[in-house]
VOGU-3710 file (C-alpha; in Angstrom, 3 decimals, decimal comma):
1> xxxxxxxxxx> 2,225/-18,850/23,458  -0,551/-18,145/21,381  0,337/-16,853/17,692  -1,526/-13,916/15,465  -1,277/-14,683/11,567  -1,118/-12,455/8,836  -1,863/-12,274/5,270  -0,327/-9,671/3,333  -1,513/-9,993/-0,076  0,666/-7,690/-2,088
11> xxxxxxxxxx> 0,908/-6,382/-6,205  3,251/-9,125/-6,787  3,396/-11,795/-4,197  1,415/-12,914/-1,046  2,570/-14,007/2,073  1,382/-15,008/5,410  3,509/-14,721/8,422  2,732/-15,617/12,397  3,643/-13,311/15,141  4,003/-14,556/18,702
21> xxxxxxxxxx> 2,947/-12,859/21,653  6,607/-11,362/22,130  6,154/-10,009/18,312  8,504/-11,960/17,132  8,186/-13,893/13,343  8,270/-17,393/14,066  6,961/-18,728/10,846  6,581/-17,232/7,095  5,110/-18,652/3,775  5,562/-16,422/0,452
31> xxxxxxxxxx> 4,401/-17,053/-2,805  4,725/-15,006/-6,016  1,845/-13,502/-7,446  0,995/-12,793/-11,760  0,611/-9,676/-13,088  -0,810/-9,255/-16,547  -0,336/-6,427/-19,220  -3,235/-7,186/-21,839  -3,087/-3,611/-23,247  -0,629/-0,582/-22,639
41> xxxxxxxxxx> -1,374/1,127/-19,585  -3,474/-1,575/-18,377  -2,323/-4,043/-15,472  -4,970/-7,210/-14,072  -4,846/-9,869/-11,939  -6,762/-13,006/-11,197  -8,560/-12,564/-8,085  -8,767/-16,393/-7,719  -4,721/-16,486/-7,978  -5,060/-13,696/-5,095
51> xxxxxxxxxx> -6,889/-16,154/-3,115  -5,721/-19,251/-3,809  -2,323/-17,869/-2,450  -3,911/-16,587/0,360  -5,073/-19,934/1,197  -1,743/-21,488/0,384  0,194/-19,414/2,421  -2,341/-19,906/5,416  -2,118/-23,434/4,914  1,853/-23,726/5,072
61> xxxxxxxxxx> 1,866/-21,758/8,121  -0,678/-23,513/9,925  0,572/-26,834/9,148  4,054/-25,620/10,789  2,469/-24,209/13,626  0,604/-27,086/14,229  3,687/-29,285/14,518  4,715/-27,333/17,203  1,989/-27,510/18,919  1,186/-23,411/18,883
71> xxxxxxxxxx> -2,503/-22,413/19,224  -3,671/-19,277/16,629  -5,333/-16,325/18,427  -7,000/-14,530/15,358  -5,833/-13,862/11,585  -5,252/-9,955/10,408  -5,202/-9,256/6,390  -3,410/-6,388/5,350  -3,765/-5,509/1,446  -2,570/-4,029/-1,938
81> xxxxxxxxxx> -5,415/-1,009/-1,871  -7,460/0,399/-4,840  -7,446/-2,696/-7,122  -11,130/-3,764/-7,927  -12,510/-6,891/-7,726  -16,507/-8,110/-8,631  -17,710/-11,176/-7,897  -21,040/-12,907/-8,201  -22,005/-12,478/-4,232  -24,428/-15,851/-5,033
91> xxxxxxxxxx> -21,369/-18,714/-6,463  -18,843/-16,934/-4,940  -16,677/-16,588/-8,130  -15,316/-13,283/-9,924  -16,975/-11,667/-12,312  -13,781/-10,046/-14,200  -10,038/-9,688/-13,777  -9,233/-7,642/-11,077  -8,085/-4,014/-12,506  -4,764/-3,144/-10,415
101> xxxxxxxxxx> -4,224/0,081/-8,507  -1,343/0,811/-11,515  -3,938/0,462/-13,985  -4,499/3,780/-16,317  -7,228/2,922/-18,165  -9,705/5,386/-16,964  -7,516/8,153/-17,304  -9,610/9,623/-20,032  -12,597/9,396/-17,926  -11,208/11,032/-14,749
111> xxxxxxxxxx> -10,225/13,987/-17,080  -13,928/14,109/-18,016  -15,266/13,848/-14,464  -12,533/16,812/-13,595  -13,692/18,909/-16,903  -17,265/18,337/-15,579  -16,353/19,958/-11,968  -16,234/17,017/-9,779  -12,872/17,576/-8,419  -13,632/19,661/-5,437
121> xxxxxxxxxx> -16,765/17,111/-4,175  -13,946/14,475/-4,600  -11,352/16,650/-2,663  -13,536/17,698/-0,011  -15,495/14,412/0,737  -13,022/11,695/0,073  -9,218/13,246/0,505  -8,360/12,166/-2,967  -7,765/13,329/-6,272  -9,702/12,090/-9,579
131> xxxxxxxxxx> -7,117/9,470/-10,868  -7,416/6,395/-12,130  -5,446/5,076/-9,464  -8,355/4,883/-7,049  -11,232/1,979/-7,375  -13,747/4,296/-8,637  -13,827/4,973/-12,226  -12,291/0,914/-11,593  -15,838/0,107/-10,644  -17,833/1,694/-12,887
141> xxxxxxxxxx> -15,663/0,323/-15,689  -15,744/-3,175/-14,292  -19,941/-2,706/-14,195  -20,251/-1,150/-17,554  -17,551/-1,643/-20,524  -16,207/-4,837/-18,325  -19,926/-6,192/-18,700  -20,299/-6,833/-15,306  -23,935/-5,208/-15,143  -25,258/-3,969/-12,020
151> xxxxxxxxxx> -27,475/-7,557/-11,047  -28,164/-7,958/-7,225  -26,037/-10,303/-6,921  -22,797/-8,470/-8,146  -20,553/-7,679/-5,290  -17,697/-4,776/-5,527  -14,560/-4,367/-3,280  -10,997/-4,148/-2,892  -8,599/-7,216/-2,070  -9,751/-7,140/1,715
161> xxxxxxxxxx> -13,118/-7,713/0,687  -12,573/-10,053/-1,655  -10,451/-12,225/0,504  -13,093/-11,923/3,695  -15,582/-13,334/1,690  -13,847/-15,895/0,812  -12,126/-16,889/4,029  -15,637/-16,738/5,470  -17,680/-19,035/3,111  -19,054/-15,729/1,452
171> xxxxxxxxxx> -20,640/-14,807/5,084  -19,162/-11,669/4,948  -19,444/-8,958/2,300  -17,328/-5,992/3,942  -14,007/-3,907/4,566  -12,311/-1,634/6,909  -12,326/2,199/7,205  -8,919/2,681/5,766  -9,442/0,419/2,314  -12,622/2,257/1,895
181> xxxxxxxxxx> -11,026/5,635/1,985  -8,961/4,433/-0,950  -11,612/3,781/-3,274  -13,244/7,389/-3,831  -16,813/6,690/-3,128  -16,121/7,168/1,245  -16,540/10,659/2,885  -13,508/10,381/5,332  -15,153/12,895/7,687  -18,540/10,699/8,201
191> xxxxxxxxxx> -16,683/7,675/7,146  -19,352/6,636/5,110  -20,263/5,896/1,523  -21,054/8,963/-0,245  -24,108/8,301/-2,162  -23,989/11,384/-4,648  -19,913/9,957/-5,317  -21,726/6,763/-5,938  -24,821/8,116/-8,019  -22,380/10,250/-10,445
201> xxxxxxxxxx> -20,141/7,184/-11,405  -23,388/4,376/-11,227  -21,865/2,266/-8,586  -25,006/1,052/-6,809  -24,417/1,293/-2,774  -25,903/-2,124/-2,273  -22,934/-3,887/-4,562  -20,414/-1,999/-1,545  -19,176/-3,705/1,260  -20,192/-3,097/4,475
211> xxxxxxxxxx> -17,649/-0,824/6,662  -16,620/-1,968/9,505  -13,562/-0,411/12,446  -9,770/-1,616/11,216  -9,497/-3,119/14,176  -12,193/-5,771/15,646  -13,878/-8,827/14,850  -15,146/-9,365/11,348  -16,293/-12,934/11,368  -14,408/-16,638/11,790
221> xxxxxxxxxx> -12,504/-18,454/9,117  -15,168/-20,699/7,486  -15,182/-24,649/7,430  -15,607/-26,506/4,549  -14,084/-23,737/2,177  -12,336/-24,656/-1,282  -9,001/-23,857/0,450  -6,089/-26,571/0,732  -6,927/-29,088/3,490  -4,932/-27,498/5,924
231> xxxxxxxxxx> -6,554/-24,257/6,215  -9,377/-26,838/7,693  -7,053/-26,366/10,876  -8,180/-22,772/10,768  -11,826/-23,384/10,958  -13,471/-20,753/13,681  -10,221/-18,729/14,331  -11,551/-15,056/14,318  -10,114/-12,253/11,634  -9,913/-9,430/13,795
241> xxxxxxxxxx> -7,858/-6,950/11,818  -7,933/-5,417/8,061  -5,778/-2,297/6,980  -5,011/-1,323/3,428  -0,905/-2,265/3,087  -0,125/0,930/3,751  -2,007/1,734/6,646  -0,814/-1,403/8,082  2,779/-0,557/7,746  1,795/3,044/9,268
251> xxxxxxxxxx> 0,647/1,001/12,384  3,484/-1,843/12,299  6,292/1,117/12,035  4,650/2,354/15,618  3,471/5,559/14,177  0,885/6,185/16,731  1,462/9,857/17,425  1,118/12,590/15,009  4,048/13,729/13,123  5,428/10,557/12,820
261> xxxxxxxxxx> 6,244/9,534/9,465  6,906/6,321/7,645  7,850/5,429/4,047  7,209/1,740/2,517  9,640/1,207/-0,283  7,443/-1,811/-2,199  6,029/-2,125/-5,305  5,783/1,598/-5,319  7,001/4,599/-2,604  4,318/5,478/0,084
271> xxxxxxxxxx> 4,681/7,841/2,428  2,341/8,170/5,521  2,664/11,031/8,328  0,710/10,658/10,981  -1,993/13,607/10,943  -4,191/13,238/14,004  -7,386/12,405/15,186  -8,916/15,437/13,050  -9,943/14,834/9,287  -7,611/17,106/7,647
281> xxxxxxxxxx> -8,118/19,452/4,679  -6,065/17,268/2,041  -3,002/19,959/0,844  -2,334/19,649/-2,547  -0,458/17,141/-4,234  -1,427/14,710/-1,553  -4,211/12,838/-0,188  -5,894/12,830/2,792  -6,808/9,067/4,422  -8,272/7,209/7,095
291> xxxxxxxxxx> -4,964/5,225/8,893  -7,445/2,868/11,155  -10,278/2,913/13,483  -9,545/0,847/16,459  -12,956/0,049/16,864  -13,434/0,784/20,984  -9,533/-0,672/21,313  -7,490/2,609/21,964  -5,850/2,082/24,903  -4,911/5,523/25,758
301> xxxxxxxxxx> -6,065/8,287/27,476  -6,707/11,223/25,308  -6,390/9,064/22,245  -9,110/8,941/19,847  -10,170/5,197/18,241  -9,680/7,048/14,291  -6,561/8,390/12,928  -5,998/9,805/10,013  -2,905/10,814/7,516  -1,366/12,815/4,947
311> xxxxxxxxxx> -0,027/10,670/2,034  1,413/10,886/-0,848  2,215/7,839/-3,821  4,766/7,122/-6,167  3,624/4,678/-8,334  6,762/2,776/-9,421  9,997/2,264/-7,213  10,642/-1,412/-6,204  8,992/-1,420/-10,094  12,073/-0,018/-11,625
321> xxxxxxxxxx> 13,985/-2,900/-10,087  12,319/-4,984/-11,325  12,378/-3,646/-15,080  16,304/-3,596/-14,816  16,208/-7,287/-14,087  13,402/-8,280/-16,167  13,247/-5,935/-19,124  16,830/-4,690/-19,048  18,496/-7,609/-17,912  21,359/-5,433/-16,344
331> xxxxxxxxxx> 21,179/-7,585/-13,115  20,328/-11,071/-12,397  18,385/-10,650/-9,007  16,751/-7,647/-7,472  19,155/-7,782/-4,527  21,867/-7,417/-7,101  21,437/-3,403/-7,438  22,362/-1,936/-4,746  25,927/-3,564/-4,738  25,830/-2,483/-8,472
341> xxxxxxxxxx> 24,531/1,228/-8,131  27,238/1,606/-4,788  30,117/0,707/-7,216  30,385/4,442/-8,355  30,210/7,290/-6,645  27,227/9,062/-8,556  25,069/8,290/-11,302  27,194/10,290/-13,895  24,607/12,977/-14,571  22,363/10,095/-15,512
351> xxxxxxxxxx> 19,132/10,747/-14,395  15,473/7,896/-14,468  12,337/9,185/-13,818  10,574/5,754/-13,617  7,102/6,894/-14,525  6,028/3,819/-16,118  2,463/3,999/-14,974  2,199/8,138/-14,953  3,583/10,435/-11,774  1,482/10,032/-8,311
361> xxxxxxxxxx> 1,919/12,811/-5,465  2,874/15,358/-6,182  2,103/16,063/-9,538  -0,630/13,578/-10,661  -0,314/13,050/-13,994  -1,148/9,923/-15,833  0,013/10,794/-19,119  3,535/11,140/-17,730  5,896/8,512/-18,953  9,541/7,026/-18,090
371> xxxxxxxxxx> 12,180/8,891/-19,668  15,964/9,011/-19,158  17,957/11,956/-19,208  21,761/12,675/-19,139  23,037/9,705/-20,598  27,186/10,036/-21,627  29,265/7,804/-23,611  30,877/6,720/-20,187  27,185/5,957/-18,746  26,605/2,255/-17,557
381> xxxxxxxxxx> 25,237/-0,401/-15,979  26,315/0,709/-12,873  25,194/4,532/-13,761  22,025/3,698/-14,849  21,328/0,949/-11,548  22,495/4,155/-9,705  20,096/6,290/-10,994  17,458/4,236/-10,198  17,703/4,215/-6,495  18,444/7,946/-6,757
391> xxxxxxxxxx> 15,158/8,405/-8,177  13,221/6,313/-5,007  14,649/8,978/-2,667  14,074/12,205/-5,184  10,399/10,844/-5,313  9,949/10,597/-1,296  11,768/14,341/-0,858  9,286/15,542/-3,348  6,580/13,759/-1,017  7,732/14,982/1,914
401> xxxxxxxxxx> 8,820/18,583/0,743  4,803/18,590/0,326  3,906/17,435/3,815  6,483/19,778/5,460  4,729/23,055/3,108  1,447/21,786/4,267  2,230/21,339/8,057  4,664/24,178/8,356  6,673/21,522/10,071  9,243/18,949/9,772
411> xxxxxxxxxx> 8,746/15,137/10,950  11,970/14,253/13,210  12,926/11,481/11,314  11,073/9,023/8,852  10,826/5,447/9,776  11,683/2,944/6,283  10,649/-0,121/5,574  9,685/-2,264/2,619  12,032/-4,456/0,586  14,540/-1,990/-1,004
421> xxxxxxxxxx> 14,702/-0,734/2,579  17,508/-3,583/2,966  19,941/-1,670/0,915  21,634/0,668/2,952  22,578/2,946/-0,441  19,291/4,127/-0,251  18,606/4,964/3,145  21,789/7,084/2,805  20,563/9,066/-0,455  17,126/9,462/1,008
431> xxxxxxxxxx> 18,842/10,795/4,291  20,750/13,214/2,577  17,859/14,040/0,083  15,287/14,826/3,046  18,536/16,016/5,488  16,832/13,782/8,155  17,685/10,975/10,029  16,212/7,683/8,157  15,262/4,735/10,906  15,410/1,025/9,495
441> xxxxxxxxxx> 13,355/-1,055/11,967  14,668/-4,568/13,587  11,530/-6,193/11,633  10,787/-4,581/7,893  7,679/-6,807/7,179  5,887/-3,670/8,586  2,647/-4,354/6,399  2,250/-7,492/7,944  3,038/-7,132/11,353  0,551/-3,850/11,184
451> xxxxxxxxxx> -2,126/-6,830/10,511  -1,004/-9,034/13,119  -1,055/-6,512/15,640  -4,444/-5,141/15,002  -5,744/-8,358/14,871  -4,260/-9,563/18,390  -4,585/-6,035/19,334  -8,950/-6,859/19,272  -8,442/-10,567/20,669  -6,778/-9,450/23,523
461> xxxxxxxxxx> -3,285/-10,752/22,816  -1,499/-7,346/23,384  -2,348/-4,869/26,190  -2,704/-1,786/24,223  -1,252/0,432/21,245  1,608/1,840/24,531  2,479/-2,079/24,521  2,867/-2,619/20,603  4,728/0,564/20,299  7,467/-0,199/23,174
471> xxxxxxxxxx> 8,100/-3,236/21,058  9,386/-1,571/18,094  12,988/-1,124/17,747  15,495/0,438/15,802  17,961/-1,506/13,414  19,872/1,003/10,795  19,984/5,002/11,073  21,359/6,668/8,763  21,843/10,300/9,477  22,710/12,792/6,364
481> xxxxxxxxxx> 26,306/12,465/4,696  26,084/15,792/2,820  25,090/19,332/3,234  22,066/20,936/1,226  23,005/22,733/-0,911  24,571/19,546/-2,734  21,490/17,506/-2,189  19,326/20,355/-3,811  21,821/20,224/-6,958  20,938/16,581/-7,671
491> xxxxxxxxxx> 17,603/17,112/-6,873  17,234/20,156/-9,288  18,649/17,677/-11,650  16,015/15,169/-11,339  13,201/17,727/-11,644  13,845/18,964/-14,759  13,867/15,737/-15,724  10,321/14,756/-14,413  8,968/18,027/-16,280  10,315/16,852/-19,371
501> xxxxx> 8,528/13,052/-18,604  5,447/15,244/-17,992  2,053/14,935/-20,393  4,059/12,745/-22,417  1,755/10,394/-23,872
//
């Protein structure tokens, strides 16, 4: 049986897995990945760490496959979105650090682009808001206080980009539909790069990658690449698929008909509802997005090739894990809080509102910072670990409230996946938060198996999106445990708490 890999480069590690024509995992290679902090409110990465992981974790896998004797149909990428990258398109090597999707530090100049009136083209054309959080203001700091310059051969682009050219010998300068409606410079509706976007912010169009369908062939792995040997073995194997992470996960979760609804506990919380084949108005508080173009590949009747959806971002959740084992030290591993914050019963009126970074959807506001509110003299470790994973599902009800205002609808249940998805705690408190069954899926590398599956998807491994969607299956629902009006007195709770974290610095 012929096998689809996928690389999921991520915020903090990268993997590559290899999905076999039953869509199983049968192989999986992860490696961490470095964040740096070199001034508050500022977050970079080295994009050759980003690809010399990539090509590590291809390598692995490839090497295992190939002891088994298992042929590779095509390679799909999925992404972390909205971090920049620039590279000299001529040696092939970057230009600057890579500026992260947390970084803040155009916050002042998205306040000056909104003071000047650019908020509505931004809104109308692109489905965003003006935050730093997008690759725009990323770009033009990258080409102008970064000292990047605007040469011909400077080349701008997300992770995808970044990692195509690479993987293809710098053949290929380009990205997919649904990373370029992340960036702020792509009208959604003519899914194209919006020159006057461009013009205002001095991003020349020529240093953008080329945009091609989510789903479809890109170009071939090259040979002869400054990879590890063994990616050698992966010389001519087509990459077929590229979808921002989140988009990706929207796919792998089977959320191919509108209303359906997923939520990717990572890094940060994302939720994605399924919104049609229609560009929609983007409500407010959230964003409007491209979810993929399948490129011709649509299988079924009635079906259009481009979907889009209604999102909305919360910046820090898997995050605030992390800070209780790294900065806090109150547990050893991340696994290690949900046994910890299920110990009590309730947080003791202790309340987090992680916004390390500022608040995403649906209050966008980068000068919001973390605060913590209700602390008691019998407040502890366990409290405080409790209060964190209370505040991933208040953040995702506050998401979702939005959607369901902006829809006049519900969703019927929301599909979770990510890696605090594993602790059951929190699919309880977010089913009781959004008083809606919460579905934990057989597989939860949803990201990745999105990639894999477009990818075969345009090689011809699966049939059709009916095939890939019969394939998903159900692992953990959790339906809600208490009524609403005791769910709205926690959540009250937590937002007076994120008012007073509001415009804080």
């Amino acid at each position: 049986m012929a096998a689809v890999l996928a690389v999921d480069a991520g915020t903090t590690g990268v993997r590559t897995l290899a999905v076999d024509e039953s869509g199983a995992i049968v192989a999986i290679a992860h490696r961490p990945l470095s964040l740096r902090f070199p001034h508050p409110g500022w977050v970079e990465q080295d994009p050759e760490e980003i690809w010399a992981l990539a090509a590590e974790t291809l390598a692995d896998v490839a090497t295992r496959l190939a002891a088994h004797h298992q042929t590779i149909a095509a390679i799909g990428i999925a992404n972390q979105r909205e971090t920049a990258v620039a590279w000299d398109r001529r040696t092939g090597r970057p230009l600057h650090a890579a500026i992260v999707w947390q970084d803040r530090r155009t916050a002042a100049r998205c306040e000056a682009l909104a003071d000047a009136g650019l908020l509505p083209l931004v809104r109308e054309r692109t489905g965003l808001v003006l935050d730093p959080y997008f690759s725009a203001t990323k770009f033009e700091w990258l080409l102008g206080e970064g000292g990047v310059g605007t040469g011909d051969d400077v080349a701008l682009g997300t992770v995808d980009a970044w990692l195509l050219f690479r993987l293809t010998g710098g053949a290929l300068h380009a990205t997919d539909a649904s990373n370029a409606s992340r960036t702020m410079l792509f009208d959604i509706g003519s899914r194209e790069w919006t020159a006057e976007l461009c013009d205002v912010l001095g991003v020349p169009v020529d240093a953008l990658p080329a945009v091609m369908p989510t789903c479809g062939r890109f170009g071939r792995l090259a040979r002869g690449g400054d990879g590890p040997g063994a990616i050698e073995a992966l010389a001519g194997v087509p990459i077929s698929g590229v979808a921002g992470d989140q988009q990706a996960a929207l796919f792998g979760q089977a959320c191919v008909v509108p209303g359906m609804a997923k939520v990717t506990y990572g890094t940060g919380s994302f939720l994605l509802v399924h919104a049609g084949s229609s560009c929609p108005a983007p409500p407010d508080g959230l964003l409007a997005t491209v979810a993929w173009d399948l490129g011709g590949h649509e299988s079924r009747p009635g079906h259009a090739d481009v979907a889009y959806a209604l999102e909305g971002s919360t910046f820090v959740a898997g995050a605030a894990i992390q800070w209780l084992r790294d900065g806090l030290r109150v547990i050893e591993r991340a696994e290690d809080v949900g046994p910890l914050a299920g110990s009590v019963p309730d947080s003791g009126g202790m309340v987090v509102v992680p916004a390390f970074t500022g608040l995403g959807s649906p209050w966008w506001d980068p000068h919001a910072r973390g605060i913590v509110t209700g602390i008691t003299r019998g407040a502890g470790r366990a409290q405080l670990a409790r209060a964190v994973v209370e505040a991933m599902a208040f953040g995702v009800r506050d998401m979702l409230d939005a959607v369901v205002d902006a829809l006049g609808t519900t969703v019927p249940h929301l599909r979770a996946d990510g890696g605090a998805s594993a602790m059951e705690l929190l699919l309880q408190l977010q089913a009781d938060q959004l008083q809606l069954p919460v579905v934990r899926p057989r597989c939860v590398e949803s990201t990745a198996l999105g990639a894999a599956m477009l990818a075969g998807l345009a090689e011809g491994v699966w049939g059709g999106v009916d095939e890939l969607a019969a394939r998903w299956e159900p692992d953990v629902e959790c339906v809600p445990a208490v009524g609403r009006e005791l769910a709205d007195l926690a959540h009250g709770a937590w937002r007076r708490a994120v008012e007073r974290a509001r415009d804080w610095a």
